[in-house]
N, CA, C and O atoms as a GROMACS GRO file, in nm:
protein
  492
    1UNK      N    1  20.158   9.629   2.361
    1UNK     CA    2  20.083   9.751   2.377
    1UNK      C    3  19.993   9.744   2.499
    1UNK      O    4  19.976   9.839   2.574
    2UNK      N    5  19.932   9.613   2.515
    2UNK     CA    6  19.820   9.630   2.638
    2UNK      C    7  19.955   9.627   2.766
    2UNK      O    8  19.927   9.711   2.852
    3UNK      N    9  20.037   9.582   2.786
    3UNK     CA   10  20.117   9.602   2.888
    3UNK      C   11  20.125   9.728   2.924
    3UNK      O   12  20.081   9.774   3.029
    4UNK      N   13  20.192   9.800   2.822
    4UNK     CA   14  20.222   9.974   2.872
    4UNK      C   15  20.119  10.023   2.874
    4UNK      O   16  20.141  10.120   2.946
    5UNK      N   17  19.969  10.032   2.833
    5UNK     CA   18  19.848  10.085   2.881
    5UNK      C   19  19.829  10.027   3.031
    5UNK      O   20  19.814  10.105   3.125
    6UNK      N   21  19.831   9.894   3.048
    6UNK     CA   22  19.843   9.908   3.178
    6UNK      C   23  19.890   9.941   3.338
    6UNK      O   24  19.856   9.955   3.455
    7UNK      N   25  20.014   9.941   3.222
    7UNK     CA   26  20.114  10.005   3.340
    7UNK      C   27  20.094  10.145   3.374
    7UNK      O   28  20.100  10.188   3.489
    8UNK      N   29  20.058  10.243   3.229
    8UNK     CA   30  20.008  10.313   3.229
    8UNK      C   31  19.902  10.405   3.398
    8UNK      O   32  19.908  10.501   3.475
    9UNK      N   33  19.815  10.280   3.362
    9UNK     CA   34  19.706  10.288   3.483
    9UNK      C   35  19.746  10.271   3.574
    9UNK      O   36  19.702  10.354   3.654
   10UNK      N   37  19.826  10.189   3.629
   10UNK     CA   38  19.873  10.142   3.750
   10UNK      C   39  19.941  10.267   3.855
   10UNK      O   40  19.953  10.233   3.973
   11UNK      N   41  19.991  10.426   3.813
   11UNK     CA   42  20.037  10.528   3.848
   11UNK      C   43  20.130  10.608   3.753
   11UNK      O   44  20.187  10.572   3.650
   12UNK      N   45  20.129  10.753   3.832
   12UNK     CA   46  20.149  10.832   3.718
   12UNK      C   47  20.325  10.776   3.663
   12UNK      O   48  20.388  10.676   3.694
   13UNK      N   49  20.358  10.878   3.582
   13UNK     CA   50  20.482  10.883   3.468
   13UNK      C   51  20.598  10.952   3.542
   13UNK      O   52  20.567  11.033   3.629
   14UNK      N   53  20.693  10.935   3.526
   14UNK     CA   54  20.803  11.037   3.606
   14UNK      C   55  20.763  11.155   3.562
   14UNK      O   56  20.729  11.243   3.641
   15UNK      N   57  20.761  11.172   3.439
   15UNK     CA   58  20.747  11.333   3.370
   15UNK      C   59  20.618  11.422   3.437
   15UNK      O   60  20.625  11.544   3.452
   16UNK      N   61  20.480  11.329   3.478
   16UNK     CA   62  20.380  11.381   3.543
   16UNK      C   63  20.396  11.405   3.632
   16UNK      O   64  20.330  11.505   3.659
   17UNK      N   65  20.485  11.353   3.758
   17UNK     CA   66  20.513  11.386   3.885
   17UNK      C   67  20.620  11.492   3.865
   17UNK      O   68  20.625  11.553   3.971
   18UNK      N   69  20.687  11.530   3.800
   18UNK     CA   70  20.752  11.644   3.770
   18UNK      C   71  20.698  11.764   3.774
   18UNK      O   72  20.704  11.860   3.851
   19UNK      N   73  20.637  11.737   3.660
   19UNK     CA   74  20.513  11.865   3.647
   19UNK      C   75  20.457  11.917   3.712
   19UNK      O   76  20.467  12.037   3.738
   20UNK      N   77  20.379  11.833   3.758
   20UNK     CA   78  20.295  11.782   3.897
   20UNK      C   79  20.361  11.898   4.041
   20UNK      O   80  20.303  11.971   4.121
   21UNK      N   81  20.482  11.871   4.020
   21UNK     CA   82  20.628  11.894   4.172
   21UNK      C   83  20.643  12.087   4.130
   21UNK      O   84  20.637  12.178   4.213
   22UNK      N   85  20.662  12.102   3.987
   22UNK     CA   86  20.699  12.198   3.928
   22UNK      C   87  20.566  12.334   3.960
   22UNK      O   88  20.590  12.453   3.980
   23UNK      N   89  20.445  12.276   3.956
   23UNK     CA   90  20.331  12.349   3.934
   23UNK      C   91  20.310  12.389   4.064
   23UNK      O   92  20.299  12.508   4.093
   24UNK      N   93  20.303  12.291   4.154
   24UNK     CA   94  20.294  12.296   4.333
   24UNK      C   95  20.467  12.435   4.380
   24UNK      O   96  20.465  12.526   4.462
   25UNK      N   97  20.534  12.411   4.330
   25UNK     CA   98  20.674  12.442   4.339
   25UNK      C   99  20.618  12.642   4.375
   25UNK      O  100  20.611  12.720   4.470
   26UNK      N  101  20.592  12.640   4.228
   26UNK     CA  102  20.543  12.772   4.156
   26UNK      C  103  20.448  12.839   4.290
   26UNK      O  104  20.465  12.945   4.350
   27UNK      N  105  20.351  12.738   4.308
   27UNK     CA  106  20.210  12.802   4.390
   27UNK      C  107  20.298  12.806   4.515
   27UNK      O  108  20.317  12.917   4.565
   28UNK      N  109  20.335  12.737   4.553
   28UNK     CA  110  20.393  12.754   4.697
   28UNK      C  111  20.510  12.915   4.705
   28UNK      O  112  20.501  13.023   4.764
   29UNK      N  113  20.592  12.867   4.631
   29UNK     CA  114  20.680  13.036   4.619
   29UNK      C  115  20.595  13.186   4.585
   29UNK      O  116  20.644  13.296   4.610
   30UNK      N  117  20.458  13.169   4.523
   30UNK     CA  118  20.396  13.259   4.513
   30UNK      C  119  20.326  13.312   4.629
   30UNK      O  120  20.318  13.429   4.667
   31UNK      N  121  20.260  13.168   4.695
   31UNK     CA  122  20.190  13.246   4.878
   31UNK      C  123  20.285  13.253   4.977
   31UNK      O  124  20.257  13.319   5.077
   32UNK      N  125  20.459  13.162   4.965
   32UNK     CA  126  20.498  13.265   5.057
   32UNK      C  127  20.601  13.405   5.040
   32UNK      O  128  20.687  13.451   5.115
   33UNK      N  129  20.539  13.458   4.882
   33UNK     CA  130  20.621  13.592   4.847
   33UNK      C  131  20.486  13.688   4.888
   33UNK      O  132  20.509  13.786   4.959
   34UNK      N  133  20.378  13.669   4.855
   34UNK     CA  134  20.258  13.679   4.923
   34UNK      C  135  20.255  13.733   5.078
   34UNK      O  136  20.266  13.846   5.126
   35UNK      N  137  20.240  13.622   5.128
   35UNK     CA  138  20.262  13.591   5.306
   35UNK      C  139  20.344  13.702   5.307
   35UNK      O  140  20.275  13.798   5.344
   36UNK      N  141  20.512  13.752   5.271
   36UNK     CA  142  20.650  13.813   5.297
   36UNK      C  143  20.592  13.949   5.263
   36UNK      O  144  20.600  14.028   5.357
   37UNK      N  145  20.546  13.988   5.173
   37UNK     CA  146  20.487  14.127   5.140
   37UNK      C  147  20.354  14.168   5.233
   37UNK      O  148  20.341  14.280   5.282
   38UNK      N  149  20.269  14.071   5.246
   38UNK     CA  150  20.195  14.106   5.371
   38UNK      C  151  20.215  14.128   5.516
   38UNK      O  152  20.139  14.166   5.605
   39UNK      N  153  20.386  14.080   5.516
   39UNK     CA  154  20.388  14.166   5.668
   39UNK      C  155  20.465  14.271   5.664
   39UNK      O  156  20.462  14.353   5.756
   40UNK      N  157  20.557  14.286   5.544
   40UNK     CA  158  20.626  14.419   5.528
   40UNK      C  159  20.517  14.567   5.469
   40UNK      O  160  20.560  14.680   5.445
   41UNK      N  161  20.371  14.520   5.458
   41UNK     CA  162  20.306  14.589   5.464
   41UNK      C  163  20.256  14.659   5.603
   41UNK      O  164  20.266  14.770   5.656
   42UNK      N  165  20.182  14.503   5.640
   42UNK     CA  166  20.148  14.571   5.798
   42UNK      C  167  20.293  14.638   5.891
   42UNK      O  168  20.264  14.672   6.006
   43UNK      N  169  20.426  14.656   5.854
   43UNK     CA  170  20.488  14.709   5.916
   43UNK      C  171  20.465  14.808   5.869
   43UNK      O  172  20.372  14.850   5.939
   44UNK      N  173  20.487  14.891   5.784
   44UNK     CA  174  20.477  15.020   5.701
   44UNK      C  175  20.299  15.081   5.756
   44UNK      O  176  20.239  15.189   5.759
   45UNK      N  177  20.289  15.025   5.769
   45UNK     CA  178  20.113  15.066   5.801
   45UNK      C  179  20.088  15.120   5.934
   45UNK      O  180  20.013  15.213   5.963
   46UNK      N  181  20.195  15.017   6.046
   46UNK     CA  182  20.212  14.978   6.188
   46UNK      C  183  20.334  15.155   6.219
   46UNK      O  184  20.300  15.240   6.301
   47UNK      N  185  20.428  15.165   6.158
   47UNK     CA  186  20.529  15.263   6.140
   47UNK      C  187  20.416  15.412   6.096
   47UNK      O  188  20.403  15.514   6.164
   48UNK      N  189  20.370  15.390   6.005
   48UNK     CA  190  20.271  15.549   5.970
   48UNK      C  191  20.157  15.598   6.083
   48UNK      O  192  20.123  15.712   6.112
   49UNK      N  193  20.101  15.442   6.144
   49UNK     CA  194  19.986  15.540   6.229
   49UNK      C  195  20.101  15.586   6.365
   49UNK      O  196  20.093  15.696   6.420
   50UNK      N  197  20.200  15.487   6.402
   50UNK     CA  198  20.291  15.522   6.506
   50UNK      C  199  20.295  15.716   6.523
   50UNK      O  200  20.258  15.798   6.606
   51UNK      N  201  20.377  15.718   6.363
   51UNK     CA  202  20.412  15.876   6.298
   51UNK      C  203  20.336  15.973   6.369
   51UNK      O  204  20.361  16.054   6.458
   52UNK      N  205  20.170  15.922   6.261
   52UNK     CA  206  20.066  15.995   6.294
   52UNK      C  207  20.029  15.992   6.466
   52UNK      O  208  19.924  16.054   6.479
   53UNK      N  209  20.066  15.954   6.570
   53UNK     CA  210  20.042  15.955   6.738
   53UNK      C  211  20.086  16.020   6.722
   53UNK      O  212  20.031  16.130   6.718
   54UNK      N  213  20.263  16.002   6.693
   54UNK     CA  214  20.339  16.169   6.764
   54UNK      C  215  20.301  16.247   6.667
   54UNK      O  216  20.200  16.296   6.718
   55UNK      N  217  20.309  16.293   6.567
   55UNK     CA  218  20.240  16.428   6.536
   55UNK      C  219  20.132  16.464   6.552
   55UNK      O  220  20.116  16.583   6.522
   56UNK      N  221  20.020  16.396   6.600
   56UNK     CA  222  19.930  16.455   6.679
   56UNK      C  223  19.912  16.486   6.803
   56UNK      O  224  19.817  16.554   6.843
   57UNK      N  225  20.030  16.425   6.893
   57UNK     CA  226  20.095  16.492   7.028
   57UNK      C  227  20.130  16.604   7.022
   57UNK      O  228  20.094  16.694   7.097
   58UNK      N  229  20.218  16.616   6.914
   58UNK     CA  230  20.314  16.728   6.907
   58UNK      C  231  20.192  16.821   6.905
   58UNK      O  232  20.190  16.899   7.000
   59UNK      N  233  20.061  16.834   6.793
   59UNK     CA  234  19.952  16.894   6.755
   59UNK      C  235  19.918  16.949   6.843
   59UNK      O  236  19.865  17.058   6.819
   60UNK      N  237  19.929  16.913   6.968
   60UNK     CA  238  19.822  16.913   7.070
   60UNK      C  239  19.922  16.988   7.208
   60UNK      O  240  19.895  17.071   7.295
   61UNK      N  241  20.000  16.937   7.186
   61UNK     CA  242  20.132  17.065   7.274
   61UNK      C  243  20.114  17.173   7.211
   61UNK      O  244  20.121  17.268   7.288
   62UNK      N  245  20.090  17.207   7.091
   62UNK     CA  246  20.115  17.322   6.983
   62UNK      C  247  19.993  17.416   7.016
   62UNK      O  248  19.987  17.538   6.999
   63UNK      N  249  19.906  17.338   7.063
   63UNK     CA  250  19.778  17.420   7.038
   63UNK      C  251  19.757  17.465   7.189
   63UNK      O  252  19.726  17.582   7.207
   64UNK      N  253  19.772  17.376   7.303
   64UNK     CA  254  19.807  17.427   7.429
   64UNK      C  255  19.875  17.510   7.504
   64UNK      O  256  19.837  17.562   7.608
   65UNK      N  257  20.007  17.526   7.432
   65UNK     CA  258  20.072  17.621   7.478
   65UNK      C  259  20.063  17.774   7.500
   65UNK      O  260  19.995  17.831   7.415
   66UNK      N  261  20.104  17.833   7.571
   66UNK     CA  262  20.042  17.965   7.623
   66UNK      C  263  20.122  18.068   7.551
   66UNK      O  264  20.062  18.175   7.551
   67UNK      N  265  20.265  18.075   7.474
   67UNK     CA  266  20.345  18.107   7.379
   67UNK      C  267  20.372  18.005   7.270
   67UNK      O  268  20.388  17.883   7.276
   68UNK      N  269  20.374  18.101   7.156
   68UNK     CA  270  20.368  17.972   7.027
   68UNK      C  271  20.453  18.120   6.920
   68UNK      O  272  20.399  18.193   6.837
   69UNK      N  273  20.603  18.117   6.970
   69UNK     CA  274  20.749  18.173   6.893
   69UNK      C  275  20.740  18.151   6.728
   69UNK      O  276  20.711  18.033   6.707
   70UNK      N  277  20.752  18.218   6.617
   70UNK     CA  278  20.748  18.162   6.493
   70UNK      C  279  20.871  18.102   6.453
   70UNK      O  280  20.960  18.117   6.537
   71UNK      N  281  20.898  18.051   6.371
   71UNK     CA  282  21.030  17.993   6.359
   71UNK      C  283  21.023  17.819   6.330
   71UNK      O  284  20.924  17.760   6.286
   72UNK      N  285  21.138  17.765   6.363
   72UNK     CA  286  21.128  17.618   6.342
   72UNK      C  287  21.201  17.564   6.489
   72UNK      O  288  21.300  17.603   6.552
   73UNK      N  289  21.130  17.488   6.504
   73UNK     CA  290  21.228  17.389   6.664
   73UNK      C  291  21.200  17.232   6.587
   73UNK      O  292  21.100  17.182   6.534
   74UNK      N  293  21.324  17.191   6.608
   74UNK     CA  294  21.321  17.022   6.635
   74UNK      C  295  21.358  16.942   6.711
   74UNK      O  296  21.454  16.979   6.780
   75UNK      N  297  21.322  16.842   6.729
   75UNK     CA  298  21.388  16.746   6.840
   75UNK      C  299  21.341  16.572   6.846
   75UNK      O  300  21.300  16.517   6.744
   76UNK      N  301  21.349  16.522   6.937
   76UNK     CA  302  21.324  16.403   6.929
   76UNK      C  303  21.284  16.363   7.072
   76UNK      O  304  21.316  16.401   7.185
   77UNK      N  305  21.184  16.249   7.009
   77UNK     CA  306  21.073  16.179   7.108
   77UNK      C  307  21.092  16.072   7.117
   77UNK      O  308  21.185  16.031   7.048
   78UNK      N  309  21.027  15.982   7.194
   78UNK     CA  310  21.018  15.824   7.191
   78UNK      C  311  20.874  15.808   7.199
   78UNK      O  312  20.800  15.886   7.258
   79UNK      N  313  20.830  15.682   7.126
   79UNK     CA  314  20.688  15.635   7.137
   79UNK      C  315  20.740  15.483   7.084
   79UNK      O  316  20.821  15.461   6.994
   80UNK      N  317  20.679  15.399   7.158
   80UNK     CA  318  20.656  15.238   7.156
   80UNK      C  319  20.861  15.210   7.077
   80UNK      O  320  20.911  15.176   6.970
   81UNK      N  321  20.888  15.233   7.155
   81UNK     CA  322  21.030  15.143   7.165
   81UNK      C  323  21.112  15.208   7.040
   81UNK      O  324  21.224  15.159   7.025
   82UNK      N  325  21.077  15.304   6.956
   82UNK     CA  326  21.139  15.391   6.884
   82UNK      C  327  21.154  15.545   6.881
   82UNK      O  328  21.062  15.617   6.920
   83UNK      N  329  21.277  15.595   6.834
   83UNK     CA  330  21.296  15.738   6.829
   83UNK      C  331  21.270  15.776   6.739
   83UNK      O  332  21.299  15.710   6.639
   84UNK      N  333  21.195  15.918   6.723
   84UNK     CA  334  21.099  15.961   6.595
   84UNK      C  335  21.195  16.109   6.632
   84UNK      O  336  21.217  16.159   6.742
   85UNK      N  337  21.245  16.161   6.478
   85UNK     CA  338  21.251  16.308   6.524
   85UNK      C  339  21.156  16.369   6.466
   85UNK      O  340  21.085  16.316   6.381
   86UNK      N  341  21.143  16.513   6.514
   86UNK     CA  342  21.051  16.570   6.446
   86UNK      C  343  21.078  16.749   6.445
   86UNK      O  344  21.178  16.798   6.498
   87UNK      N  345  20.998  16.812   6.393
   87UNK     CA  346  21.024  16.934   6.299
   87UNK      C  347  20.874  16.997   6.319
   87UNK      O  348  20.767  16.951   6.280
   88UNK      N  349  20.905  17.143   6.408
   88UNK     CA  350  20.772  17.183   6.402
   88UNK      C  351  20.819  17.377   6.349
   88UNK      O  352  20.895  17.464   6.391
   89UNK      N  353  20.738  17.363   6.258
   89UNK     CA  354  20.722  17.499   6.196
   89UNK      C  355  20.641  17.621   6.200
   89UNK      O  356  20.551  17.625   6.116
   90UNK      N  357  20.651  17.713   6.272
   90UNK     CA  358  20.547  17.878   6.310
   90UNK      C  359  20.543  17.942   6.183
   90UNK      O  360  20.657  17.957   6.139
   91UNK      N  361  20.461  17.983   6.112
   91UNK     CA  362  20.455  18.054   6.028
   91UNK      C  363  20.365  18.185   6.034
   91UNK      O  364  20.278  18.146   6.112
   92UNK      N  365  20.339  18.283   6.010
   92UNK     CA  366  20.252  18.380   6.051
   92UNK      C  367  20.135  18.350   5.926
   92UNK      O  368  20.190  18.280   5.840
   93UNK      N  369  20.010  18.376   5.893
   93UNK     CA  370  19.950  18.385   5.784
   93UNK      C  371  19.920  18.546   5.737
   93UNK      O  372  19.962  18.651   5.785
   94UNK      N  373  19.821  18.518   5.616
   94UNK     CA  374  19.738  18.668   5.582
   94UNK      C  375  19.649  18.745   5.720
   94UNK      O  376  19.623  18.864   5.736
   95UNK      N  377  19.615  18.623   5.811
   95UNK     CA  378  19.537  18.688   5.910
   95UNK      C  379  19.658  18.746   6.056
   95UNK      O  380  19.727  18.690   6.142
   96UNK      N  381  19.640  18.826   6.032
   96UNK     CA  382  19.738  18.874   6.168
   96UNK      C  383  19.698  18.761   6.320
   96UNK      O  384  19.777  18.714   6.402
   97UNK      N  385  19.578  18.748   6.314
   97UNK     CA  386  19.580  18.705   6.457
   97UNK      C  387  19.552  18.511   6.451
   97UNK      O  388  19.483  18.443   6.526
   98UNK      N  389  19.630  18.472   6.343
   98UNK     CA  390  19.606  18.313   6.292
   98UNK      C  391  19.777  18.287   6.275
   98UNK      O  392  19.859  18.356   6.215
   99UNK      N  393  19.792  18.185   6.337
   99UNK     CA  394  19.973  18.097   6.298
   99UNK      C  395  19.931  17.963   6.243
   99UNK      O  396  19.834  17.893   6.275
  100UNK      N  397  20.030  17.942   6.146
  100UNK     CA  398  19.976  17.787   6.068
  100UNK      C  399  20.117  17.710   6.165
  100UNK      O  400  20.232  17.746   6.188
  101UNK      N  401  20.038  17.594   6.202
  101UNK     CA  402  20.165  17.536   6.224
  101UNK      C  403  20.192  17.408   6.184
  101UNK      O  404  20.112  17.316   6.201
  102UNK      N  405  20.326  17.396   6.119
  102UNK     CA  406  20.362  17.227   6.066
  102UNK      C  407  20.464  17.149   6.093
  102UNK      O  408  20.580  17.191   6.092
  103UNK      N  409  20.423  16.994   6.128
  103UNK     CA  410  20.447  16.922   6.186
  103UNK      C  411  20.471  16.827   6.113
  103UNK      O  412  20.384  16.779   6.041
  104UNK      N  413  20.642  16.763   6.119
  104UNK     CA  414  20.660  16.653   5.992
  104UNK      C  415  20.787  16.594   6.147
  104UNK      O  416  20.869  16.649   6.221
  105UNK      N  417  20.735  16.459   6.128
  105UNK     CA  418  20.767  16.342   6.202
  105UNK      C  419  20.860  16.224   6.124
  105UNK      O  420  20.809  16.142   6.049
  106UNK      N  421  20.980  16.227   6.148
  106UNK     CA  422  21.058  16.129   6.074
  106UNK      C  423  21.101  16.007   6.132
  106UNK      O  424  21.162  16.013   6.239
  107UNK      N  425  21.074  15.865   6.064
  107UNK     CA  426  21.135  15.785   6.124
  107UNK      C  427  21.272  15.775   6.145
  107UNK      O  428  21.339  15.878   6.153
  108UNK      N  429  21.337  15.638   6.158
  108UNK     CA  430  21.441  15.619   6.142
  108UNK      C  431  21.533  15.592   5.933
  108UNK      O  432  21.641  15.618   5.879
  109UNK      N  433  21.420  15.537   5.901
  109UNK     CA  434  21.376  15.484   5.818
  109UNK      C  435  21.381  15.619   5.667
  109UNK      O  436  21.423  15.628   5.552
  110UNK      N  437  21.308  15.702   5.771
  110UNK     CA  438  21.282  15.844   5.665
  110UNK      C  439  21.165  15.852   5.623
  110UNK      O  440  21.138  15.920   5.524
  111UNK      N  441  21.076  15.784   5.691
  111UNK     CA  442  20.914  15.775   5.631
  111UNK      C  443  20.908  15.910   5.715
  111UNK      O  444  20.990  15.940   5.801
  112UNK      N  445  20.784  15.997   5.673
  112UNK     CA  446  20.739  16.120   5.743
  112UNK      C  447  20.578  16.093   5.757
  112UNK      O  448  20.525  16.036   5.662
  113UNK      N  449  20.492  16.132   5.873
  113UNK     CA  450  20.417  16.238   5.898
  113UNK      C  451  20.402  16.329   5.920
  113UNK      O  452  20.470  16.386   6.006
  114UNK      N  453  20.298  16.394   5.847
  114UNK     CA  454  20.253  16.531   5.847
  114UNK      C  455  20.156  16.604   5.881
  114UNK      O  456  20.057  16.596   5.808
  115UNK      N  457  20.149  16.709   6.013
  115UNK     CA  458  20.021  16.809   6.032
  115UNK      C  459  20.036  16.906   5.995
  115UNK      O  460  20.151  16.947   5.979
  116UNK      N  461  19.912  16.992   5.961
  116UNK     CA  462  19.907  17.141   5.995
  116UNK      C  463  19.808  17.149   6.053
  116UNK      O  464  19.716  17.068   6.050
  117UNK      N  465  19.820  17.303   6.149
  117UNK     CA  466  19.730  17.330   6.205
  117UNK      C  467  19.714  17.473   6.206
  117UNK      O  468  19.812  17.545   6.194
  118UNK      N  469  19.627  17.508   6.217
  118UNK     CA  470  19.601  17.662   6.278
  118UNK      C  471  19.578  17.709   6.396
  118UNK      O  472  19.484  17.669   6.464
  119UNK      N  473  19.642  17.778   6.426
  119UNK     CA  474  19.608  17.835   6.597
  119UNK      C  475  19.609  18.017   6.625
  119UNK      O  476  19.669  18.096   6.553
  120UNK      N  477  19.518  18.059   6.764
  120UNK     CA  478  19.551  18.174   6.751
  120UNK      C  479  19.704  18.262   6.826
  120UNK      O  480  19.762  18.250   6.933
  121UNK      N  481  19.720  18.330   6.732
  121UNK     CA  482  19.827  18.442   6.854
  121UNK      C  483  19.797  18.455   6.940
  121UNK      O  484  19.684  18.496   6.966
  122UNK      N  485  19.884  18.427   7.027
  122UNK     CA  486  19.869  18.462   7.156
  122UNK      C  487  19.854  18.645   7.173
  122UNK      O  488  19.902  18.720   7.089
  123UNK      N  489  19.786  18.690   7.284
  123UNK     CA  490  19.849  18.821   7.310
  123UNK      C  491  19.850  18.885   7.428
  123UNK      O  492  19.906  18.994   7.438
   0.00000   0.00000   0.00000
């Protein structure tokens, strides 16, 4: 008996270094599923404010322009090394001399941004 207590002491058991291997195993696959979801976040994050630039370009052509046609036009842009299409919509409102206009930006992907805006008729 005092033998195997000592041996005991002398370092751990196979079964403890198992455990031991098993528990570390676990933690490690958890920070790098962790790590893997934290950058497929910051892409999705990186992809939406992209969105949001061009539709606030588009916003800003919309509101500049010296004719603003009701109806729908679409087309496609480039910003930072990707093609975004996009979809801009004239609508007339209750106020005769007010146009709503909306702006939905699609990736490749199919994620969208979205504006509206109001602007006046031209006349």
């Amino acid at each position: 008996m005092a033998r195997y207590m000592r041996s005991a002491r002398d370092g751990f058991t196979l079964i403890e270094l198992l455990v031991a291997l098993a528990v570390f195993s676990l933690a490690a696959l958890a920070l790098l599923n962790l790590a893997g979801e934290n950058t497929r976040s910051a892409a999705r994050v990186e992809t939406r404010t992209l969105g949001g630039v061009v539709a606030e370009n588009l916003a800003v052509e919309a509101m500049i322009a010296p004719q603003m046609a009701e109806g729908e036009l679409s087309g496609r842009t480039g910003l930072a090394g990707r093609d975004w299409r996009w979809t801009r919509t004239v609508v007339a409102t209750d106020d005769p001399d007010l146009l709503r206009v909306d702006i939905r930006v699609l990736t490749e992907e199919g994620q969208a941004s979205d504006r509206s805006l109001f602007r006046a008729r031209a006349r």
